[in-house]
C-alpha positions in Angstrom: -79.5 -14.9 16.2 -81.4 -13.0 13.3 -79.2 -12.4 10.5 -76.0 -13.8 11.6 -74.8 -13.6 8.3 -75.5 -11.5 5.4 -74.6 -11.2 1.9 -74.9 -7.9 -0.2 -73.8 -7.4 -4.2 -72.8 -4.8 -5.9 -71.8 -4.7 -9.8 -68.3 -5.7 -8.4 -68.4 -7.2 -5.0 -69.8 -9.6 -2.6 -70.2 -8.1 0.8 -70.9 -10.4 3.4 -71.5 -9.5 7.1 -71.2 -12.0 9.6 -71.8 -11.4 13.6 -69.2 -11.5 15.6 -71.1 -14.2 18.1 -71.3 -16.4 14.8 -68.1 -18.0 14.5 -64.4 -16.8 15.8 -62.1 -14.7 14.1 -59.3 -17.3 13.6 -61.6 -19.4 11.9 -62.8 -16.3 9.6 -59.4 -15.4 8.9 -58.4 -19.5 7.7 -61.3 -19.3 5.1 -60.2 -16.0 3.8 -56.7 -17.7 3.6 -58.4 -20.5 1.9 -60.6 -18.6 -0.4 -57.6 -16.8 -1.6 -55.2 -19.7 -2.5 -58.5 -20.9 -4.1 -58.2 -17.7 -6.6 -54.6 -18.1 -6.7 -55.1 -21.7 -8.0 -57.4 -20.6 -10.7 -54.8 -18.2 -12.1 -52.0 -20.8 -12.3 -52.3 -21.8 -15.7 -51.1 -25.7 -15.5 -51.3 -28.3 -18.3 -53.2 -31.6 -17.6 -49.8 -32.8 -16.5 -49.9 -31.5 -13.5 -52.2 -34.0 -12.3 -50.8 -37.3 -13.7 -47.8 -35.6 -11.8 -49.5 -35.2 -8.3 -50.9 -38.1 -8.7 -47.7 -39.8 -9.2 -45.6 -38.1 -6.0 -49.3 -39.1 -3.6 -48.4 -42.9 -5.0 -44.6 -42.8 -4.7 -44.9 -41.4 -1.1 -47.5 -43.8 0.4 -45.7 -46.6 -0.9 -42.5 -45.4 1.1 -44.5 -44.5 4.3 -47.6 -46.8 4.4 -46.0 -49.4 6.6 -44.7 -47.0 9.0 -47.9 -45.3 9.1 -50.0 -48.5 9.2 -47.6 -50.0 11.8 -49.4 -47.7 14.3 -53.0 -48.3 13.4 -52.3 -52.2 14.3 
């Protein structure tokens, strides 16, 4: 496959060209979903906070669900 996938600039855009033998559209259209709640998330302007606060709901709900979870791993 010669040049599969492509990538072109201009003063304002990347244009990237990808053959449609290279990979399927679903998975095309999840990383353009992906790329733009990775944009989205830049925006966001959240205090350091945020993490000790994410951090803190990961902790409180493995600690409620770990056994249940781990139960079936045994």
């Amino acid at each position: 496959m010669e040049h599969a996938l492509t990538l072109e600039t201009t003063d304002s855009k990347f244009l990237i060209s990808i053959d449609k033998n290279y990979i399927e559209q679903d998975f095309l259209i999840g990383l353009m979903s992906h790329i733009r709640l990775e944009y989205l998330a830049k925006k966001v302007d959240f205090d350091d906070s945020i993490e000790s606060l994410a951090e803190e709901i990961k902790t409180t709900w493995w600690d409620k669900n770990k056994t249940r979870l781990l139960k079936h791993q045994l």
